[in-house]
MDTraj code that builds the backbone (N, CA, C; nanometers):
import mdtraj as md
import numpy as np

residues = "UNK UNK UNK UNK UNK UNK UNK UNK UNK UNK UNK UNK UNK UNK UNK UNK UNK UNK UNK UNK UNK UNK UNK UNK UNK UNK UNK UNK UNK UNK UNK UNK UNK UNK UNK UNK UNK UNK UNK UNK UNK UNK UNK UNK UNK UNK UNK UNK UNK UNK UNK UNK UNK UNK UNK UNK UNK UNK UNK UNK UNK UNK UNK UNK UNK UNK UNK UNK UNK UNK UNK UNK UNK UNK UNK UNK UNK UNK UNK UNK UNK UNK UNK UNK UNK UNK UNK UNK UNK UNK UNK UNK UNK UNK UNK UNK UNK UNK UNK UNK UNK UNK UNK UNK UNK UNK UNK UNK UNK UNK UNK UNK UNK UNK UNK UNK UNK UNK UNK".split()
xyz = np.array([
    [-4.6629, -1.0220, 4.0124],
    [-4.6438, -0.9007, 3.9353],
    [-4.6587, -0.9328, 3.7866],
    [-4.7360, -0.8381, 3.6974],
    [-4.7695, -0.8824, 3.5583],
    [-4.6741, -0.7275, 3.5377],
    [-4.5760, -0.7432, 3.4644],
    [-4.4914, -0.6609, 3.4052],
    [-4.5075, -0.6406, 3.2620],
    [-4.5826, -0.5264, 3.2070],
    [-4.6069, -0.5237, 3.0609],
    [-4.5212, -0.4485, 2.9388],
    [-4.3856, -0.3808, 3.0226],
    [-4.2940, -0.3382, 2.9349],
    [-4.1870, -0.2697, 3.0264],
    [-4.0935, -0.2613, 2.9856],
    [-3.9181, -0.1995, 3.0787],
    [-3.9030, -0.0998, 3.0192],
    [-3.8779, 0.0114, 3.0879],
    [-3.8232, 0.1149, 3.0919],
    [-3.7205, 0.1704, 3.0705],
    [-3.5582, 0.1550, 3.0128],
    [-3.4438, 0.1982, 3.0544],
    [-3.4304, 0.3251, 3.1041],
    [-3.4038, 0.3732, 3.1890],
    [-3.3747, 0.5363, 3.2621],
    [-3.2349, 0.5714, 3.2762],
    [-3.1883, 0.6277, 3.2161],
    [-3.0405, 0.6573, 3.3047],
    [-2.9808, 0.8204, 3.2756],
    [-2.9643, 0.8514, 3.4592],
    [-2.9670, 0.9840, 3.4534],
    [-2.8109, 0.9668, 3.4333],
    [-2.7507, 1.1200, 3.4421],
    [-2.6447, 1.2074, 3.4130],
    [-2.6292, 1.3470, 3.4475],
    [-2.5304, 1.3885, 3.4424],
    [-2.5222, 1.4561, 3.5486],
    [-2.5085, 1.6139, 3.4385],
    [-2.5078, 1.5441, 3.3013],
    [-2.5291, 1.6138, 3.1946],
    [-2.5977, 1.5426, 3.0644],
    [-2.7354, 1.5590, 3.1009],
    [-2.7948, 1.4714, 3.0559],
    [-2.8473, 1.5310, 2.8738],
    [-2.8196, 1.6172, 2.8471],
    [-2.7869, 1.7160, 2.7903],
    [-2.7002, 1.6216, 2.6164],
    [-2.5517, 1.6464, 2.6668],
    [-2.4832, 1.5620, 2.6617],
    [-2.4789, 1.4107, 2.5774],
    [-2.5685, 1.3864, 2.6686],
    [-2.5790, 1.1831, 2.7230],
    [-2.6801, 1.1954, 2.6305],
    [-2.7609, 1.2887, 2.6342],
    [-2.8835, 1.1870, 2.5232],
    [-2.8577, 1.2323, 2.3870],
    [-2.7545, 1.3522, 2.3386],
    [-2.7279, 1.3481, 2.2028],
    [-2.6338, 1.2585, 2.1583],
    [-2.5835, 1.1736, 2.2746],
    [-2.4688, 1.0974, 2.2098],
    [-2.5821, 1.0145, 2.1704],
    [-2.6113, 0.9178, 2.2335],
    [-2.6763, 0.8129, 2.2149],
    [-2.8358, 0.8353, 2.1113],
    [-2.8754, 0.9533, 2.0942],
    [-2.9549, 0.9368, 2.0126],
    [-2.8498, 0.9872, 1.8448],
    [-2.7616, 1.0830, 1.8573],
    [-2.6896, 1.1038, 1.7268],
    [-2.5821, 1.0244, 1.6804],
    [-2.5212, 0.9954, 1.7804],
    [-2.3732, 0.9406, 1.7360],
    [-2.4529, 0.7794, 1.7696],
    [-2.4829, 0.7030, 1.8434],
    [-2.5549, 0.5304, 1.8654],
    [-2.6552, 0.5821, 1.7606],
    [-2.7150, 0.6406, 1.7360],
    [-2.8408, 0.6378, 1.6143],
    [-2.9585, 0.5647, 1.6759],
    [-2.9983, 0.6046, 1.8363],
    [-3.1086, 0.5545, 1.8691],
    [-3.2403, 0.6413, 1.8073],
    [-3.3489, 0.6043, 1.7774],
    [-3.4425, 0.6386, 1.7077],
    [-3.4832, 0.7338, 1.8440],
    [-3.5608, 0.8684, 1.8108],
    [-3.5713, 0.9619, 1.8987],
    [-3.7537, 0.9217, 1.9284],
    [-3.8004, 0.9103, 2.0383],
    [-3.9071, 0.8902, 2.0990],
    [-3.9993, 1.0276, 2.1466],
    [-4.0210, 1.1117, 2.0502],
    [-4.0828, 1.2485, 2.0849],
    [-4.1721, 1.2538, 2.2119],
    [-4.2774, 1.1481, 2.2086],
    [-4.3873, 1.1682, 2.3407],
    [-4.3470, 1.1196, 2.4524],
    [-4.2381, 1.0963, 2.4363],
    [-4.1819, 1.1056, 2.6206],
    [-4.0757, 1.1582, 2.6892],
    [-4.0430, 1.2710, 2.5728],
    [-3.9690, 1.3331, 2.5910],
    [-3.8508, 1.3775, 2.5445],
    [-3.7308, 1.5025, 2.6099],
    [-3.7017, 1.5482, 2.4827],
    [-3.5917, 1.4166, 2.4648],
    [-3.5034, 1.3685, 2.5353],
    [-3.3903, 1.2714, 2.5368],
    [-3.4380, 1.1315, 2.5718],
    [-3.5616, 1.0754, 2.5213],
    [-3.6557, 0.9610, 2.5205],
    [-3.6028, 0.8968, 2.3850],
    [-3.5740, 0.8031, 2.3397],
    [-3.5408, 0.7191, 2.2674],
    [-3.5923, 0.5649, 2.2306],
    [-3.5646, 0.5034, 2.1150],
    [-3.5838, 0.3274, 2.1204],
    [-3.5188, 0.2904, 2.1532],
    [-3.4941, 0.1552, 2.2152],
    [-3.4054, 0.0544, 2.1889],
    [-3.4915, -0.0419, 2.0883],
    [-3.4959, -0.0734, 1.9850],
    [-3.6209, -0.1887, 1.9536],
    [-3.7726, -0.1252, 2.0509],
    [-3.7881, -0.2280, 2.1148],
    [-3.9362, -0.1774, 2.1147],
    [-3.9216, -0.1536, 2.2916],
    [-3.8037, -0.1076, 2.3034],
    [-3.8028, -0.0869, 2.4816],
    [-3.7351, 0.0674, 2.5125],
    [-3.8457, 0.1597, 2.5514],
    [-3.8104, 0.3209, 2.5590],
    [-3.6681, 0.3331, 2.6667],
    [-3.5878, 0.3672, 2.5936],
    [-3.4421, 0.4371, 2.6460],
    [-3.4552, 0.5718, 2.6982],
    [-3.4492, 0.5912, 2.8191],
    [-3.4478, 0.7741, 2.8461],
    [-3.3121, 0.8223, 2.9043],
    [-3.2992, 0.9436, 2.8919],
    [-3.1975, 0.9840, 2.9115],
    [-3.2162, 1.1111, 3.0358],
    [-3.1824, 1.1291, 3.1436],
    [-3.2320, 1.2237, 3.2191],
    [-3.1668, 1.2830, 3.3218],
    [-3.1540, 1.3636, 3.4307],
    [-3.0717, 1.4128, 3.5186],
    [-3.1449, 1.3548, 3.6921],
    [-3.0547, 1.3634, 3.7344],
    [-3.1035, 1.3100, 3.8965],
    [-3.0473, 1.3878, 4.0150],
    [-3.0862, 1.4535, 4.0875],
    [-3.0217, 1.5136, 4.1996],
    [-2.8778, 1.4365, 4.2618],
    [-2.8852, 1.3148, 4.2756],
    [-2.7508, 1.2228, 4.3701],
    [-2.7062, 1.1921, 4.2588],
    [-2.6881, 1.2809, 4.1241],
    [-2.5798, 1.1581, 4.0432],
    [-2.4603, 1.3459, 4.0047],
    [-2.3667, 1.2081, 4.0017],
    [-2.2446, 1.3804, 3.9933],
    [-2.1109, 1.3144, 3.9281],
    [-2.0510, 1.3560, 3.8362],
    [-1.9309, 1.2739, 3.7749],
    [-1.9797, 1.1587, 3.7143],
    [-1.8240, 1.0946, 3.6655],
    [-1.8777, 0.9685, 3.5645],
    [-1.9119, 0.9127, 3.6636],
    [-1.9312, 0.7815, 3.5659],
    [-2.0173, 0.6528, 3.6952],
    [-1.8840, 0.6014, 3.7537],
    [-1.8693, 0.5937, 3.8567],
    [-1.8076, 0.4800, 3.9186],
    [-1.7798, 0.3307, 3.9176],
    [-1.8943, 0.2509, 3.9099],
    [-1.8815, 0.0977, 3.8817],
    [-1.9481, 0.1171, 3.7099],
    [-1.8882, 0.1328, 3.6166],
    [-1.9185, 0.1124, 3.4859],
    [-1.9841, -0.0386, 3.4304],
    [-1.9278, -0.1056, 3.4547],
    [-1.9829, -0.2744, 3.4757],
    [-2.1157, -0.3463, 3.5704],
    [-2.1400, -0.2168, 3.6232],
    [-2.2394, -0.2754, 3.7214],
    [-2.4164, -0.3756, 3.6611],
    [-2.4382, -0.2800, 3.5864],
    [-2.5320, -0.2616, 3.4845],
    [-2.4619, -0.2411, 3.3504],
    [-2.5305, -0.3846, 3.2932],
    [-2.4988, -0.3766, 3.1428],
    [-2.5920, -0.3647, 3.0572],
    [-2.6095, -0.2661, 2.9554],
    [-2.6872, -0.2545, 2.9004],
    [-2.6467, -0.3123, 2.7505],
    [-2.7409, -0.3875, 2.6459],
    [-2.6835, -0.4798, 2.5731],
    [-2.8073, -0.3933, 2.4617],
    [-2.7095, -0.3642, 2.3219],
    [-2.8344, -0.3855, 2.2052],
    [-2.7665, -0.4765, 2.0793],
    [-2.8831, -0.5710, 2.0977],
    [-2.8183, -0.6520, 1.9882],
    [-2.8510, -0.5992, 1.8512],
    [-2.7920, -0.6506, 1.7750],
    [-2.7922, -0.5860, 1.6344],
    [-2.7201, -0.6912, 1.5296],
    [-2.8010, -0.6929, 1.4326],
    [-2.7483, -0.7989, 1.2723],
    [-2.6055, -0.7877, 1.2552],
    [-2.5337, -0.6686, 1.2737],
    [-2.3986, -0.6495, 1.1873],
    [-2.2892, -0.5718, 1.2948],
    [-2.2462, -0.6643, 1.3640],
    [-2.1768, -0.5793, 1.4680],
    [-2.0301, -0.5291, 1.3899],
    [-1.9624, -0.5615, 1.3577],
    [-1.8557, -0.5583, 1.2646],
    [-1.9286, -0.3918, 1.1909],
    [-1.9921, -0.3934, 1.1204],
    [-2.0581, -0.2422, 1.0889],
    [-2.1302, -0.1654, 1.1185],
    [-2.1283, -0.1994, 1.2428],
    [-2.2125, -0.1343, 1.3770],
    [-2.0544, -0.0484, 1.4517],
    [-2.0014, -0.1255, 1.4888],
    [-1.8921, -0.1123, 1.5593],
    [-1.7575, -0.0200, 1.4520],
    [-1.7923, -0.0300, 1.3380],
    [-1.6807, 0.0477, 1.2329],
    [-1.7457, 0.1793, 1.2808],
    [-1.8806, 0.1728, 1.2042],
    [-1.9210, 0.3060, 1.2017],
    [-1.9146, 0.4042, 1.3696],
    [-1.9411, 0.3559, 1.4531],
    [-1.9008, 0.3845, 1.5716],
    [-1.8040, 0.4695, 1.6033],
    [-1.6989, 0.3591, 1.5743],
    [-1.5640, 0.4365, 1.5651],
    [-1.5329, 0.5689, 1.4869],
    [-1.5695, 0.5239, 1.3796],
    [-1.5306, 0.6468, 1.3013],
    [-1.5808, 0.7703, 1.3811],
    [-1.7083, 0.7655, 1.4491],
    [-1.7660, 0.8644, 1.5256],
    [-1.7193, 0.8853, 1.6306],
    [-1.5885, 0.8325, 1.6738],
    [-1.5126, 0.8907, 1.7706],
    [-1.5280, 0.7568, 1.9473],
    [-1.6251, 0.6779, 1.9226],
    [-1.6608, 0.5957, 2.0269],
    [-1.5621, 0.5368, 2.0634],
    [-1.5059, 0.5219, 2.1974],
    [-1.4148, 0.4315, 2.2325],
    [-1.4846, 0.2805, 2.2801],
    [-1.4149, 0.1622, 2.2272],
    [-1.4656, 0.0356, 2.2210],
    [-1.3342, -0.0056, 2.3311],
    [-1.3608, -0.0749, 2.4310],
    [-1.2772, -0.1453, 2.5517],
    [-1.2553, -0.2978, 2.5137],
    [-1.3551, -0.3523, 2.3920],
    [-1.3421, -0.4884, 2.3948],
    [-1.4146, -0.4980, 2.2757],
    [-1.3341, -0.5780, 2.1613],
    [-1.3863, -0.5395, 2.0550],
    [-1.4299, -0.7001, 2.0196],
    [-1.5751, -0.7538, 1.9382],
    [-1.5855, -0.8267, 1.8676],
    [-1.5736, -0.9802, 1.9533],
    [-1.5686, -1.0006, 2.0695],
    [-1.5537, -1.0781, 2.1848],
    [-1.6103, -1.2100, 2.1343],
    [-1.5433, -1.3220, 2.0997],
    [-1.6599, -1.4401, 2.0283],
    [-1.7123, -1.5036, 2.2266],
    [-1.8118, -1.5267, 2.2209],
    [-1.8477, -1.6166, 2.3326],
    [-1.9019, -1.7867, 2.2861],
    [-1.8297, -1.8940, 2.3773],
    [-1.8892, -2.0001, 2.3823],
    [-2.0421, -2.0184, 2.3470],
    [-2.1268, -1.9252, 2.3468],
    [-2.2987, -1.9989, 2.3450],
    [-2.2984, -1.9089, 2.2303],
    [-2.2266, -1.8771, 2.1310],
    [-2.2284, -1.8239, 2.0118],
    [-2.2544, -1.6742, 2.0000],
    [-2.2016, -1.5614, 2.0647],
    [-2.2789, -1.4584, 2.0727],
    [-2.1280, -1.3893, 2.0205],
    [-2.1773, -1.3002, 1.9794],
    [-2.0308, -1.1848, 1.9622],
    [-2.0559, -1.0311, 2.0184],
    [-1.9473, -1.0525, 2.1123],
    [-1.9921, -0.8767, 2.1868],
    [-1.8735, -0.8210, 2.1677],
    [-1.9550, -0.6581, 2.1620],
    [-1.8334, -0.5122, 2.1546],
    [-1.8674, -0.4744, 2.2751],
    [-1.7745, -0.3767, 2.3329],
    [-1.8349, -0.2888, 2.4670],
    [-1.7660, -0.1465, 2.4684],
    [-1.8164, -0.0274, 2.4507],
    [-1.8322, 0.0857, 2.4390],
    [-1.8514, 0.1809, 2.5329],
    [-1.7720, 0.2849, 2.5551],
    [-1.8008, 0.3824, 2.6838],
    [-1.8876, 0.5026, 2.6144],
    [-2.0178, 0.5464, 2.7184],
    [-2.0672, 0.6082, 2.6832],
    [-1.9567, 0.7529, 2.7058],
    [-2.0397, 0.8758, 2.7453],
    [-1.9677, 1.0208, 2.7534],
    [-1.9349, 1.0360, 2.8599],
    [-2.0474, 0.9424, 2.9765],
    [-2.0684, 0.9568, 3.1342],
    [-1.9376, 0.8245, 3.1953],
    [-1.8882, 0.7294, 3.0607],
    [-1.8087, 0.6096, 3.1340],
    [-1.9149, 0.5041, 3.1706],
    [-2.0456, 0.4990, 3.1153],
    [-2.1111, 0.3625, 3.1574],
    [-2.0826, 0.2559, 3.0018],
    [-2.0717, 0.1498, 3.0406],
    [-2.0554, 0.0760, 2.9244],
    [-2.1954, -0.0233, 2.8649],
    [-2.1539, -0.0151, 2.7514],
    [-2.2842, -0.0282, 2.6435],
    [-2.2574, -0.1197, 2.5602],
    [-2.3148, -0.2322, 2.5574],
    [-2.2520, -0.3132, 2.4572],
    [-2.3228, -0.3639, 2.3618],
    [-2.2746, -0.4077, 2.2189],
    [-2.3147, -0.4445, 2.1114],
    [-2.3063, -0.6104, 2.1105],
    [-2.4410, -0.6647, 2.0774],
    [-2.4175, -0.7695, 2.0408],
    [-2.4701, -0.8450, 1.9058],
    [-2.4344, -0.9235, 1.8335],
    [-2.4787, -1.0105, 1.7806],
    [-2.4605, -1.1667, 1.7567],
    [-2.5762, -1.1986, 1.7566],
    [-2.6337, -1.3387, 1.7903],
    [-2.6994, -1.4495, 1.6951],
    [-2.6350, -1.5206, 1.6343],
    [-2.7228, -1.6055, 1.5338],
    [-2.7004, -1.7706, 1.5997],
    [-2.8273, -1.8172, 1.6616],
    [-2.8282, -1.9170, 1.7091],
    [-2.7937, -2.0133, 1.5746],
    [-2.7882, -2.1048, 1.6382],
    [-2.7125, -2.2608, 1.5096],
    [-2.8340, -2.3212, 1.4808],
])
top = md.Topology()
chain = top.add_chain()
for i, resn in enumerate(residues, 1):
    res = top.add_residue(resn, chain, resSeq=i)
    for name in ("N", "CA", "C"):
        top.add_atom(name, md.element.get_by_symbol(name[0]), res)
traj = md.Trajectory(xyz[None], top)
């Protein structure tokens, strides 16, 4: 398989909702030609969408982690807040040098912030 780019998809059951958080309040850059709740992550299209079998929050929130790293988590993660985001784990140092936040979206899936400056 020659895989030439990833997709993120994730429906909701108010998708409505789900993609103004994450494109207004996360400040994902809005992706017009693919739609209306199509977004960036960096250079990997985020969509936001509805699905017949999905109903309520998510259930396994942890299942799938979705990670955007970013230069300034500390002012990534302020500004956040102020916007009302609830953070479950704030500023997390890890052994291989990484620092993660983790964030509930509107739906209860968690989203996490990282930043990373190798040594």
């Amino acid at each position: 398989m020659n895989v030439n780019q990833i997709i993120i998809n994730v429906t909701s059951p108010d998708p409505q909702r789900l993609g103004a958080f994450y494109r207004d309040t996360v400040g994902l850059p809005p992706n017009p030609d693919m739609g209306e709740f199509a977004m960036m992550a960096g250079s990997t299209p985020f969509m936001i969408d509805s699905h017949s079998e999905v109903t309520g929050p998510t259930k396994e929130p942890a299942r799938v982690l979705l990670s955007l790293m970013v230069d300034d988590i500390k002012s990534e993660q302020t500004r956040l807040e102020a916007a009302g985001v609830k953070f479950i784990r704030k500023e997390g140092k890890q052994d291989w040098g990484g620092v993660i936040s983790t964030f509930t979206d509107p739906d209860g899936n968690y989203m996490q912030l990282i930043e990373y400056h190798p040594a």
